[in-house]
KETI-715963 format. One record per residue: z, y, x of N, C-alpha, C in turn; residue in three letters. Coordinates in steps of 0.1 Angstrom, whole numbers, plus 5000, padded with zeros to 4 digits. Example, Ala and Ser with C-alpha at 12.3 -4.5 7.8 and 13.67 -1.06 7.14 Angstrom:
! residues 2
+------+------+------+------+------+------+------+------+------+------+
|  n_w |  n_v |  n_u | ca_w | ca_v | ca_u |  c_w |  c_v |  c_u | type |
+------+------+------+------+------+------+------+------+------+------+
| 5078 | 4943 | 5132 | 5078 | 4955 | 5123 | 5078 | 4967 | 5132 |  ALA |
| 5071 | 4978 | 5128 | 5071 | 4989 | 5137 | 5079 | 5000 | 5129 |  SER |
+------+------+------+------+------+------+------+------+------+------+
END
This chain:
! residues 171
+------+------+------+------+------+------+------+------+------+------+
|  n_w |  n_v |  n_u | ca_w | ca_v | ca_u |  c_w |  c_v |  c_u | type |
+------+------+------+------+------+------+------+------+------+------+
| 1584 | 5517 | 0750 | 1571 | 5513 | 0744 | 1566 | 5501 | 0751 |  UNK |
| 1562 | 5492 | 0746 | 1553 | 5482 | 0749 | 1541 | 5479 | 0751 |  UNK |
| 1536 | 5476 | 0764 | 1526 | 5477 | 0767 | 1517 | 5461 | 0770 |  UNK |
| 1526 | 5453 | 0770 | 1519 | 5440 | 0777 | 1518 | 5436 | 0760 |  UNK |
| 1503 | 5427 | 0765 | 1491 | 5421 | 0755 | 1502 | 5407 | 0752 |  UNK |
| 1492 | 5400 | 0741 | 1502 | 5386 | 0741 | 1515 | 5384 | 0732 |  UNK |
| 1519 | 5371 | 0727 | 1527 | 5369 | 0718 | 1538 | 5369 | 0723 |  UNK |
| 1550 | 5369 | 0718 | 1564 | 5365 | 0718 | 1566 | 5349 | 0718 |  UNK |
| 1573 | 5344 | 0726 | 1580 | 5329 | 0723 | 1585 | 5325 | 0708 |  UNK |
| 1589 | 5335 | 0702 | 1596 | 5337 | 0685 | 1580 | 5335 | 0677 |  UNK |
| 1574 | 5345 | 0681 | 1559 | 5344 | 0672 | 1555 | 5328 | 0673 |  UNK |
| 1552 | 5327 | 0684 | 1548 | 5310 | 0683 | 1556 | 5300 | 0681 |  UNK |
| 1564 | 5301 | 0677 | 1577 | 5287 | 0675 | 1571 | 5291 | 0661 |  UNK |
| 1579 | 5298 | 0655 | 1569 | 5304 | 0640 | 1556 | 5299 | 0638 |  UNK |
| 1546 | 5303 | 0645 | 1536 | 5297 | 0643 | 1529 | 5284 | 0640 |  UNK |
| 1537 | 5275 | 0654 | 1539 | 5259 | 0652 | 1548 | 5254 | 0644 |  UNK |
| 1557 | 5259 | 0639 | 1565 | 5258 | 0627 | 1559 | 5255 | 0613 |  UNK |
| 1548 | 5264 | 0615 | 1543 | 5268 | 0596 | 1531 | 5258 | 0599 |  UNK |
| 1526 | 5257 | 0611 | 1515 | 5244 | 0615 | 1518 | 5234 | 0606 |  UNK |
| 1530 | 5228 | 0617 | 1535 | 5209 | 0615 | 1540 | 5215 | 0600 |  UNK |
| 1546 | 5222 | 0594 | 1552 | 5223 | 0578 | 1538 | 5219 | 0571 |  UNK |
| 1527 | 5225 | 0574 | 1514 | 5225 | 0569 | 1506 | 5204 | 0564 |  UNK |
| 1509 | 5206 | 0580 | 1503 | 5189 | 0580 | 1514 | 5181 | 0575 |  UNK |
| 1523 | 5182 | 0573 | 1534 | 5176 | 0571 | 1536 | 5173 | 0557 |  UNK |
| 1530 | 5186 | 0547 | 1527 | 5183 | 0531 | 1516 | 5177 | 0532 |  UNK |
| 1507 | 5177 | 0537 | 1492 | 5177 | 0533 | 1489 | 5160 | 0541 |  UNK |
| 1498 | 5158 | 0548 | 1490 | 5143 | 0553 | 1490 | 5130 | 0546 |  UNK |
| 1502 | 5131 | 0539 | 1503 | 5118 | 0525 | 1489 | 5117 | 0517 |  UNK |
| 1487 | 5134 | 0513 | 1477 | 5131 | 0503 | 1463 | 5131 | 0512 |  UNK |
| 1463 | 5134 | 0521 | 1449 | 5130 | 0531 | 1449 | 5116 | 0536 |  UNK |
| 1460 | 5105 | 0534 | 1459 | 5092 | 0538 | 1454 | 5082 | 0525 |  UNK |
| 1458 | 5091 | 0513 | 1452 | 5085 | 0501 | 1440 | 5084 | 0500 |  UNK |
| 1433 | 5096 | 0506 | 1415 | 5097 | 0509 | 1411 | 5086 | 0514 |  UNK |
| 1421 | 5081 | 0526 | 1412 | 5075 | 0537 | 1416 | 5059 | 0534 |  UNK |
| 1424 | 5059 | 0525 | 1426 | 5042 | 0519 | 1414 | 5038 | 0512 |  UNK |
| 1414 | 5024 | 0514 | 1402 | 5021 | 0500 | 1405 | 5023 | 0490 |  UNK |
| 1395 | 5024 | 0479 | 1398 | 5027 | 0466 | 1392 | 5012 | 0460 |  UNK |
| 1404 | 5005 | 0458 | 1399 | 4991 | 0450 | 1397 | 4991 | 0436 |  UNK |
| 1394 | 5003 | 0430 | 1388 | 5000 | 0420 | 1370 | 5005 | 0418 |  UNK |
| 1367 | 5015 | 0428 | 1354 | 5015 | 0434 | 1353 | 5008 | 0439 |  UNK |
| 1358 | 5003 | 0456 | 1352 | 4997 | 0466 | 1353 | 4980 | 0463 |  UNK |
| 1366 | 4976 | 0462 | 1367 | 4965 | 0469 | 1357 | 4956 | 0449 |  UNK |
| 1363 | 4959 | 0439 | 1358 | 4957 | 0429 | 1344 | 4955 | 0425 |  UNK |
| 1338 | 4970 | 0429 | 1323 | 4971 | 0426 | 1319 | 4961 | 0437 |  UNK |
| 1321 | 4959 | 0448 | 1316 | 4954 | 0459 | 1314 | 4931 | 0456 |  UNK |
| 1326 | 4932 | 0449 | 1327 | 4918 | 0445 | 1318 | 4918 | 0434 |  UNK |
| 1321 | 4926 | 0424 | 1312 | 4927 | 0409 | 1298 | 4924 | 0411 |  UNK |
| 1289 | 4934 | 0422 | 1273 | 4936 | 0430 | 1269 | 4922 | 0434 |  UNK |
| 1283 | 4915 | 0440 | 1280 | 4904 | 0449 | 1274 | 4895 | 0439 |  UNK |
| 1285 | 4892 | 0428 | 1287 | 4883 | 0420 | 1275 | 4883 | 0410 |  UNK |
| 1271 | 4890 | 0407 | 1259 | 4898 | 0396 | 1243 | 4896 | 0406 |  UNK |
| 1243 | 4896 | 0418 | 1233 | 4892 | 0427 | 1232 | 4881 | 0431 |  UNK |
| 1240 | 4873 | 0431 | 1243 | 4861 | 0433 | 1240 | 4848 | 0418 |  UNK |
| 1241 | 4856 | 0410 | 1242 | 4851 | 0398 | 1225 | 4853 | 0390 |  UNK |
| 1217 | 4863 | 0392 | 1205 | 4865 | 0389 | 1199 | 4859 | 0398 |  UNK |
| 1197 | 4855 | 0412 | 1192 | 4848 | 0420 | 1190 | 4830 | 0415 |  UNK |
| 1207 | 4830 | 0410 | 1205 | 4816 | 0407 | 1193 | 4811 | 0393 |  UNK |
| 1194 | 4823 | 0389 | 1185 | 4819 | 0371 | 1171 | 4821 | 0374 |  UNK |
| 1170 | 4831 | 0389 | 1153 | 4831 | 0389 | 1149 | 4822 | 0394 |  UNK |
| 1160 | 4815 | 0407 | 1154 | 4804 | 0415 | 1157 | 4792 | 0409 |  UNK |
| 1164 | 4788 | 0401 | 1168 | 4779 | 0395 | 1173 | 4769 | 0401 |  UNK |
| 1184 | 4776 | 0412 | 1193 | 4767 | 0419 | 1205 | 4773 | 0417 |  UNK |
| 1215 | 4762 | 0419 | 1229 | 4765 | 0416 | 1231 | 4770 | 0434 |  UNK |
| 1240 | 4779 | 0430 | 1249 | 4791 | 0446 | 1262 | 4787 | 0448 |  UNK |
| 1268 | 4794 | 0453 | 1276 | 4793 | 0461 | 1285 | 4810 | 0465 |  UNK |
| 1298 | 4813 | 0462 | 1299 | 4822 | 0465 | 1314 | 4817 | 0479 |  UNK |
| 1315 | 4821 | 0487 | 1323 | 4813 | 0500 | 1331 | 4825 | 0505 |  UNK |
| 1347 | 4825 | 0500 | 1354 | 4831 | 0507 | 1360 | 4828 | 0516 |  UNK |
| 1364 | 4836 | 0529 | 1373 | 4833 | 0537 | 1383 | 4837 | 0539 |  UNK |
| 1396 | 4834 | 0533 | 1408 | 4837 | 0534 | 1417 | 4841 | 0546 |  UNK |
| 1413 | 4833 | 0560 | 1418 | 4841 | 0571 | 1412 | 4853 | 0578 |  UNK |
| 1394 | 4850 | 0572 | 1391 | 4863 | 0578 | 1387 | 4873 | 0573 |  UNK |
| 1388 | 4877 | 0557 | 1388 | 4881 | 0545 | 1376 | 4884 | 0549 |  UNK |
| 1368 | 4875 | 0545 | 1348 | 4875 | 0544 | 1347 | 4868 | 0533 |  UNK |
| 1336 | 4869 | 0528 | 1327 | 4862 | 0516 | 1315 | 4862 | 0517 |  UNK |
| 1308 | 4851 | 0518 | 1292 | 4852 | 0516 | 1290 | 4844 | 0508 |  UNK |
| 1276 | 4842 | 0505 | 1269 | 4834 | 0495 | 1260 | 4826 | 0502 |  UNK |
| 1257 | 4815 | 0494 | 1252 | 4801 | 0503 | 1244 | 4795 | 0491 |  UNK |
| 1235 | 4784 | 0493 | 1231 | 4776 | 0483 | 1242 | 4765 | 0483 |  UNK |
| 1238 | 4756 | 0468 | 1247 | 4742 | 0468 | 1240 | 4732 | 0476 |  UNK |
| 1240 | 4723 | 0484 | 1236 | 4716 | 0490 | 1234 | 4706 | 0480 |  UNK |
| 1227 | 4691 | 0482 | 1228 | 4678 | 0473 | 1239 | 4674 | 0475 |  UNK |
| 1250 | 4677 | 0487 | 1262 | 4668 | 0489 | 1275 | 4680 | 0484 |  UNK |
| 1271 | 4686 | 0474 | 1277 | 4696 | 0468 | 1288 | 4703 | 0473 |  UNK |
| 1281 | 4708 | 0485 | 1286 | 4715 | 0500 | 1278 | 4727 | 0496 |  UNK |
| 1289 | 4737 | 0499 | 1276 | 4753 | 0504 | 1267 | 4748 | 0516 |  UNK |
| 1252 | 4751 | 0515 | 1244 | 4750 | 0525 | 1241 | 4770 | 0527 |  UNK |
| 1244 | 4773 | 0541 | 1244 | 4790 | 0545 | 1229 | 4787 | 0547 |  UNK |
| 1223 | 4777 | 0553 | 1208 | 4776 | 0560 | 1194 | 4777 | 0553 |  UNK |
| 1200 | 4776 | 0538 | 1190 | 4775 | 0528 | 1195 | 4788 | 0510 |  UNK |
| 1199 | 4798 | 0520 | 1210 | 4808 | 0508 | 1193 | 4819 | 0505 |  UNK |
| 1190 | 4817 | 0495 | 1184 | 4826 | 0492 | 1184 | 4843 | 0488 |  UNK |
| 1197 | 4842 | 0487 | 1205 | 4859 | 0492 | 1207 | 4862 | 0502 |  UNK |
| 1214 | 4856 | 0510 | 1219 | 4857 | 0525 | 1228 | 4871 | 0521 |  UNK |
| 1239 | 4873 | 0516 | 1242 | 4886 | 0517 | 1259 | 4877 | 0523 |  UNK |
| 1266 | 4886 | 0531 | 1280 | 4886 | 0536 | 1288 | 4898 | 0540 |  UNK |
| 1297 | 4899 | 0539 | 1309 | 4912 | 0537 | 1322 | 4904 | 0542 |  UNK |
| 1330 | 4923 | 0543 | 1343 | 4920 | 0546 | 1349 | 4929 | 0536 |  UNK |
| 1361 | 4924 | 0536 | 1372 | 4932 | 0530 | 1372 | 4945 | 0532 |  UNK |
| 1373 | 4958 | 0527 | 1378 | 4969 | 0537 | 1394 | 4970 | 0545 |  UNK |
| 1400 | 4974 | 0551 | 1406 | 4975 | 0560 | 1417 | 4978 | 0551 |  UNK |
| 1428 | 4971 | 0552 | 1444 | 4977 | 0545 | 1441 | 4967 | 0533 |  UNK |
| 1431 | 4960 | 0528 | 1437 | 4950 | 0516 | 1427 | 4936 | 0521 |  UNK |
| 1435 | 4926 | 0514 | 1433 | 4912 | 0518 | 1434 | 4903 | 0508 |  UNK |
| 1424 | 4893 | 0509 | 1428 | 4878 | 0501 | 1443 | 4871 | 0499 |  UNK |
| 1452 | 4873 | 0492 | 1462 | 4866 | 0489 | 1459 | 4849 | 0484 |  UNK |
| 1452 | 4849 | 0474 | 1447 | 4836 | 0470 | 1437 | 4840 | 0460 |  UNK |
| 1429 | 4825 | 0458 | 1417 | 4827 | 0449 | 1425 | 4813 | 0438 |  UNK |
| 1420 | 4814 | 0427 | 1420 | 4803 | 0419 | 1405 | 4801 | 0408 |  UNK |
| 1407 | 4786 | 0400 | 1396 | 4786 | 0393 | 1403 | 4767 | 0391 |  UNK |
| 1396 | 4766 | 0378 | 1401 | 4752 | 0372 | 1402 | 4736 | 0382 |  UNK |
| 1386 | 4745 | 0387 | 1380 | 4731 | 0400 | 1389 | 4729 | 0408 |  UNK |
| 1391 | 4743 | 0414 | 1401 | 4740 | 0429 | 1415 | 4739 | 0425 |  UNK |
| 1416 | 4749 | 0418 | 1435 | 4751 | 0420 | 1434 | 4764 | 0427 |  UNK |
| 1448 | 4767 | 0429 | 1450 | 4777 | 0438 | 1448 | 4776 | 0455 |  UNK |
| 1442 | 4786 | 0459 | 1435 | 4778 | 0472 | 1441 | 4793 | 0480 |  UNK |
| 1451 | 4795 | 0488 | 1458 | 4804 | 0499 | 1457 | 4805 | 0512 |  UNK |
| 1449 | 4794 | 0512 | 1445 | 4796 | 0532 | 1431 | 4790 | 0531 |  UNK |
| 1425 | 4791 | 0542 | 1410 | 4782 | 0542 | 1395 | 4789 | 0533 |  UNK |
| 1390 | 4781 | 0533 | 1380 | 4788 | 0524 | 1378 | 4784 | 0510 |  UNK |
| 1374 | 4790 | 0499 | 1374 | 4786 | 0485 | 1357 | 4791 | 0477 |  UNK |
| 1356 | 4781 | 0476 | 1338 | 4781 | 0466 | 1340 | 4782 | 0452 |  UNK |
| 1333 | 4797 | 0450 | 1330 | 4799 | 0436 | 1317 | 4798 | 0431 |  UNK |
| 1311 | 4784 | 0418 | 1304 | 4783 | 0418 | 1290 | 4795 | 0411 |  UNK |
| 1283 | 4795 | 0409 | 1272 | 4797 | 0400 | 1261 | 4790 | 0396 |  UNK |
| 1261 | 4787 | 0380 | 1250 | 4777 | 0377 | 1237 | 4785 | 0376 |  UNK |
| 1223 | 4777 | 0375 | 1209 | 4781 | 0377 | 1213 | 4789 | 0357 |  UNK |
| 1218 | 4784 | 0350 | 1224 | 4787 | 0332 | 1229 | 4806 | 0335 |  UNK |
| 1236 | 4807 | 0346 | 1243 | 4823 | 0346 | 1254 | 4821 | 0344 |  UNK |
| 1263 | 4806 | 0342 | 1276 | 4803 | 0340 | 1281 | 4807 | 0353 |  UNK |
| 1292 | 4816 | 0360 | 1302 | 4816 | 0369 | 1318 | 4809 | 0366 |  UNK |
| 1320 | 4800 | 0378 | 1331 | 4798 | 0374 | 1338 | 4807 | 0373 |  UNK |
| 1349 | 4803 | 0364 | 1359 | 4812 | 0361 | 1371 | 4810 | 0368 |  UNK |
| 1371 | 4825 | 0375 | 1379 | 4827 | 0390 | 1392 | 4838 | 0386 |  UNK |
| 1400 | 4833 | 0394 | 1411 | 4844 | 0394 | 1413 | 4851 | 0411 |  UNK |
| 1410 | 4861 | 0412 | 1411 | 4866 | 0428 | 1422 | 4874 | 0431 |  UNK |
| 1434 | 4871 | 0438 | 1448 | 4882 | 0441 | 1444 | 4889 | 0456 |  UNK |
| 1449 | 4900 | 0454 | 1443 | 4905 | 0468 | 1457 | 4916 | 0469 |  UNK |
| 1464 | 4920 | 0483 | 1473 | 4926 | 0484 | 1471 | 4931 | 0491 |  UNK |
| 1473 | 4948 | 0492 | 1473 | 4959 | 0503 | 1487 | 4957 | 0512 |  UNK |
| 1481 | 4966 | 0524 | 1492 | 4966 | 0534 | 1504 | 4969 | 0531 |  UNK |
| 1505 | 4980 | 0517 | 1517 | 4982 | 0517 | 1523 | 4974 | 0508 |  UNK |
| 1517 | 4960 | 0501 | 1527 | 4948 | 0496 | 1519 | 4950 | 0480 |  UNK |
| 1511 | 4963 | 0477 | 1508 | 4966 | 0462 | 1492 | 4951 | 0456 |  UNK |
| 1502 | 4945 | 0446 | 1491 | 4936 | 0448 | 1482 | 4936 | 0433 |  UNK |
| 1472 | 4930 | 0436 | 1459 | 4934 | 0425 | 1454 | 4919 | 0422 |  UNK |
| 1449 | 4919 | 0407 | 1444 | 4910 | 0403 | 1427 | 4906 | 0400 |  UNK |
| 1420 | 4903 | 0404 | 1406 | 4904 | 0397 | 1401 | 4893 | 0392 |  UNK |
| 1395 | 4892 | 0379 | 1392 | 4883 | 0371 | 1377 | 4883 | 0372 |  UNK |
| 1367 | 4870 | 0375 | 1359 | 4871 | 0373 | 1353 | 4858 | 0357 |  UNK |
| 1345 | 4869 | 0348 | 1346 | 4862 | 0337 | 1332 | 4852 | 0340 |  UNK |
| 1335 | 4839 | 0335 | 1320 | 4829 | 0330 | 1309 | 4834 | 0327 |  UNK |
| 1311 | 4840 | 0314 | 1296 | 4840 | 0308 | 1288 | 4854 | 0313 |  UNK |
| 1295 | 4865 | 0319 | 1290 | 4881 | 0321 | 1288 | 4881 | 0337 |  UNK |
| 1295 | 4874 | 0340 | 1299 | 4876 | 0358 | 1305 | 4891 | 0360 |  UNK |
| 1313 | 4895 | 0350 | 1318 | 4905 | 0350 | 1330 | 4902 | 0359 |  UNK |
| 1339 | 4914 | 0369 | 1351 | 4918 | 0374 | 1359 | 4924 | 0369 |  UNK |
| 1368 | 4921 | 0365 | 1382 | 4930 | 0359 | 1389 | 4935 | 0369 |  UNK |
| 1390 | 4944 | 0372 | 1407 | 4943 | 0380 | 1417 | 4950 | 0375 |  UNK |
| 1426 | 4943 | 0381 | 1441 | 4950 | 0368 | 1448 | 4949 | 0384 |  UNK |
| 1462 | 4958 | 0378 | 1473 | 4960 | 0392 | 1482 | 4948 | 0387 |  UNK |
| 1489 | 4943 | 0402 | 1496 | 4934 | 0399 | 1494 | 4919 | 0401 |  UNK |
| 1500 | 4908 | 0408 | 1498 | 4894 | 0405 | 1502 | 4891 | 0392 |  UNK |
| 1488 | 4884 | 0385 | 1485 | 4881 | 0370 | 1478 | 4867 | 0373 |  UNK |
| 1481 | 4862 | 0362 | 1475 | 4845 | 0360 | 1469 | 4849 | 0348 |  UNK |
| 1456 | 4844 | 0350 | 1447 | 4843 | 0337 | 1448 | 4827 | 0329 |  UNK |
| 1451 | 4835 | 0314 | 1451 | 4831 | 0307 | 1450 | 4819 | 0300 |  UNK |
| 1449 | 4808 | 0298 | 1443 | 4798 | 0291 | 1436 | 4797 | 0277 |  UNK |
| 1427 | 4794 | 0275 | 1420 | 4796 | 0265 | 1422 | 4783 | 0255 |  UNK |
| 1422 | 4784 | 0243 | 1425 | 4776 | 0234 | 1442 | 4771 | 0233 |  UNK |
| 1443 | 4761 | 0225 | 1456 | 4759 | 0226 | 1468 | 4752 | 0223 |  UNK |
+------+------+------+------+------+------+------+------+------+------+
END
């Protein structure tokens, strides 16, 4: 008969066995949690900007500025200067962000610039509510890459999966 308290060496291999088996299903779908969700976050977050940025310009009745930064994946918003430069010193939003963590600026496009991949790129807004019409790629760490459209007349964001070229209109 057995008298000493306490597990077996077998009990606990067993035990840390059915542990790591445990975390081991469960950690994939717990890393999905902790990724951004670019169609809440990174989306809504540009959409807010772009929509705040764009009502500011129609009350103040100055043309904005929206100023990405491609190496440091930031964007703020700025006024247009007279030398049709973003001025940050006179931004009547002052608002600035980053990317969330795991996805990034690939490139921005829009008729003005071209495609713009390194450096920084200005998206305009007129005092009218017109937004230039932008095309934003953005690619996660794991290579998955996303498109966001921002339209003219709504300052609405699309985003679709995938690097996508928008469209040309007319024809």
């Amino acid at each position: 008969m057995r008298t000493e308290k306490g597990f077996t060496l077998l009990e606990l291999m067993v035990a840390a066995f059915l542990a790591a088996l445990i975390a081991g299903l469960s950690l994939p779908r717990l890393q999905g949690l902790l990724r951004p969700d670019l169609e809440r976050d990174v989306r809504g977050e540009i959409e807010n900007l772009v929509a705040a940025v764009r009502e500011e310009a129609i009350l103040s009745r100055i043309p904005l500025v929206l100023v990405f930064d491609l190496r440091e994946n930031t964007y703020r918003s700025a006024a247009l200067g007279p030398d049709g430069l973003p001025d940050i010193f006179n931004d009547p939003v002052s608002i600035t962000g980053t990317l969330p963590r795991g996805v990034r600026l690939a490139d921005l496009s829009n008729p003005r610039q071209g495609v713009v991949s390194q450096g920084q790129f200005s998206l305009l807004v007129w005092p009218t509510g017109w937004v230039e019409p932008t095309t934003i790629h953005l690619v996660e760490d794991s290579g998955r890459a996303f498109t966001m459209f921002v339209e003219p007349l709504s300052g609405r964001v699309r985003l679709e999966e995938g690097y996508l070229v928008r469209k040309k209109s007319g024809g």
